[in-house]
N, C-alpha and C positions, 0 to 999 in steps of 0.2 A: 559152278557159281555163275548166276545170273550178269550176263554182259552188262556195265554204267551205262545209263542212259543221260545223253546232254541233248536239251531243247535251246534253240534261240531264235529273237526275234529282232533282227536288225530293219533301220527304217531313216530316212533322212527325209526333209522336206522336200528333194528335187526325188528322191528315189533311183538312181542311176547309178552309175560309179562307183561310188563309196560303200553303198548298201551292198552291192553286190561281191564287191571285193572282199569285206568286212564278214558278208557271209561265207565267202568261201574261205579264208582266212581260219573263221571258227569251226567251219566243215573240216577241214584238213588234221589241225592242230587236236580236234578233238577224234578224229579215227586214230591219230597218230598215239593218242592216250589210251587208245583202247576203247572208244566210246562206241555207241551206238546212237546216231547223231541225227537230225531234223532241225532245218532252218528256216525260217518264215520269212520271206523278206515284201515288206510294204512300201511302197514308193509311185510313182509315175503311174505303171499300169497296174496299181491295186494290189491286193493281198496276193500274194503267190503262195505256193507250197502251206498252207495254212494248218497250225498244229493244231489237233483235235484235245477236248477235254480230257481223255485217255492218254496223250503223248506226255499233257504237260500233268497232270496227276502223276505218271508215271516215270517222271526226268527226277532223276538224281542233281542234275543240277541245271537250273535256269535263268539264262544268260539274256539281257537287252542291252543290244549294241544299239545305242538311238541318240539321234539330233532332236528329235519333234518325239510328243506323246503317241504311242502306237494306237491304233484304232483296235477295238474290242478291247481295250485293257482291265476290262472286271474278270479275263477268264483268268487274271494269274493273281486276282486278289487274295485267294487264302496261303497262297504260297513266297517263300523267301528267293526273293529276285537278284539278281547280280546285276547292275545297273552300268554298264561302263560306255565310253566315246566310240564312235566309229573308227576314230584315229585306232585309239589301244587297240581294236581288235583287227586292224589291218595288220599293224606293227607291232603288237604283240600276246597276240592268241594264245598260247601254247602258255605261257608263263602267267597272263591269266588264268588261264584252267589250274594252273596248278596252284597259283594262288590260293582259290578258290578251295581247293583239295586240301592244303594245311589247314584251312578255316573249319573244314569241315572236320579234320580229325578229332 
């Protein structure tokens, strides 16, 4: 069986801190699920680790942890996004994801 794939795009207006934590929060939480995982984060110094059209076509499920509208946001227009706070995903990753997992069953 093909390993779950989770994409996410965290982002705040300062980019710093928060973004970063919030990404590795969802990094973590989500290897810990079994995912196979890719986080984008936009902030201060610009897009980093940037998901390709093939990553988020191919994400089982797609996560925006964001304060501010993320820049390029028409790449996840045909897809159903999970939209939550930077807060939630510092302080609770892992129970998001699974969230997210009942919704989907």
């Amino acid at each position: 069986m093909a390993k779950k794939k989770l994409v996410a795009l965290c982002a705040c207006t300062m980019g710093l801190a928060h973004t970063f934590m919030a990404a590795q929060a969802l990094e973590d939480a989500a290897k810990e699920l079994g995912y196979d995982v890719k986080v984008e984060t936009q902030g201060a110094d610009g897009i980093q680790n940037e998901l390709t059209p093939a990553e988020i076509a191919e994400a089982d499920i797609i996560i925006h942890a964001v304060a501010i509208a993320p820049q390029n946001n028409e790449r996840f227009d045909a897809y159903d996004i999970y939209e939550i706070g930077l807060q939630d995903a510092i302080k609770n990753a892992k129970g998001i994801i699974q969230e997210i997992e009942s919704m989907e069953d």
